[in-house]
C-alpha positions in Angstrom: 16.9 82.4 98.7 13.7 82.3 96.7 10.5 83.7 98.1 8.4 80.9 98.3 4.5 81.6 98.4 4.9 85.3 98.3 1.7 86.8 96.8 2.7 90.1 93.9 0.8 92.8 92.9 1.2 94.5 89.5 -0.3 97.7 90.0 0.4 101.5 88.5 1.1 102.8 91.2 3.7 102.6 94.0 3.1 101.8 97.5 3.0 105.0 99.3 1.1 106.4 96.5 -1.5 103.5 96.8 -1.7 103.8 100.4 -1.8 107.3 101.1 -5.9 107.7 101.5 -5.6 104.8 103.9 -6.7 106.6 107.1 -2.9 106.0 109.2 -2.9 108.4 111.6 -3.2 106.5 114.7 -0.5 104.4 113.2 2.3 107.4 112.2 1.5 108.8 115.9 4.2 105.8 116.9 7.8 104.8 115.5 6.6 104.0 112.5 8.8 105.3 109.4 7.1 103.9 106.1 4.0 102.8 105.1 5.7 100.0 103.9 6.6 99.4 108.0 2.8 99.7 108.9 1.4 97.4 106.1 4.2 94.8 107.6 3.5 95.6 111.4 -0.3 95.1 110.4 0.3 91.6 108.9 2.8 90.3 111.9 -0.7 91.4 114.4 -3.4 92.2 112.3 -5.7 91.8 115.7 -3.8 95.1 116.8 -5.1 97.0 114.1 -7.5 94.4 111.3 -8.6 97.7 109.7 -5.2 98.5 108.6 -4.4 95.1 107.3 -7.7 94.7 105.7 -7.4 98.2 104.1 -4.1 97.4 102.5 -5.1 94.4 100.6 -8.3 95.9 99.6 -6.3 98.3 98.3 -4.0 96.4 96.3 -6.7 94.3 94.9 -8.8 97.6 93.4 -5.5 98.7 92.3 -3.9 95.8 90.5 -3.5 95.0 87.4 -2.4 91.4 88.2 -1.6 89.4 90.9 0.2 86.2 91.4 1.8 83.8 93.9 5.0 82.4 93.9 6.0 78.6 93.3 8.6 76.5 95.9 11.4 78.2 93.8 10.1 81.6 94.3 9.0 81.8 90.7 5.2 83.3 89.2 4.0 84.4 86.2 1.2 87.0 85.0 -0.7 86.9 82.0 -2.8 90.0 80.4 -0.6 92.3 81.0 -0.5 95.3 78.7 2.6 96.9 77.6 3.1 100.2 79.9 5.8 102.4 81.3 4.5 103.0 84.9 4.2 99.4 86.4 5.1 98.8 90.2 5.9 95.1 91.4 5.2 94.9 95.1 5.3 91.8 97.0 4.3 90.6 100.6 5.6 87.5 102.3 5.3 86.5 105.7 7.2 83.7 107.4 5.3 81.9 109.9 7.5 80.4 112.0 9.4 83.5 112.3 7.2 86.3 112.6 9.6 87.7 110.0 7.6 89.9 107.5 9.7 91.4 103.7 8.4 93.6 101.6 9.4 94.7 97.9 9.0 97.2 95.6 10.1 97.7 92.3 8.9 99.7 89.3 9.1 97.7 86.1 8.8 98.4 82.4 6.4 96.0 80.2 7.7 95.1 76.8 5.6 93.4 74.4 6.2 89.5 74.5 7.4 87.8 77.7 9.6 89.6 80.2 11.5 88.5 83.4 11.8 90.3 86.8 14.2 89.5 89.2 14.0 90.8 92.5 16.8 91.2 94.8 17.6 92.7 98.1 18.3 96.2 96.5 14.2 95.8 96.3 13.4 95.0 99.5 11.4 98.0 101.2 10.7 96.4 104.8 12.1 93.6 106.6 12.1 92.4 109.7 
């Protein structure tokens, strides 16, 4: 099923690595297992814990190197992006109507010209 109206970040760094000077301790103190678990816990409530939520994507958006949206047929593309080795692909989307929130991340090589990234499950980091 294609994510629909998922937002991506292209970024150079993975997810933990991005989010490790993100003040968590109050949120490890529980069950949590990921940061990848806390980013999506913040987003299902972020009136539990805004700062979290707010953090994250402030985050992402210093850190990116593009970002885009998805279409209906879970589709985006990004332009300006420089050939690199050290890419990461992470994605966010949050269904509504289910509470349900996925996360993926996936590291990436740039060639020059156009290139095409599939996600698939084997990407998926968090859902629930």
């Amino acid at each position: 099923r294609p994510a629909q109206a998922s937002d991506f970040y292209l970024t150079t760094q993975n997810l933990h690595d991005l989010l490790g000077d993100l003040n968590l301790n109050q949120a490890l103190a529980g069950e949590v297992k990921s940061v990848a678990e806390i980013w999506a816990n913040a987003e299902k409530d972020s009136s539990t814990n805004p700062e979290i939520a707010l953090g994250v994507k402030s985050i992402l958006f210093q850190a990116k190197v593009g970002k885009t949206r998805t279409n209906p047929f879970g589709e985006a593309k990004m332009d300006g992006v420089y050939p690199d080795d050290d890419y990461f692909l992470i994605g966010i989307d949050k269904n509504d109507q289910t509470g349900v929130v996925t996360i993926w991340s996936k590291r990436v090589e740039v060639a020059p010209g156009e290139n095409i990234v599939e996600l698939t499950a084997n990407d998926v980091i968090y859902h629930e």
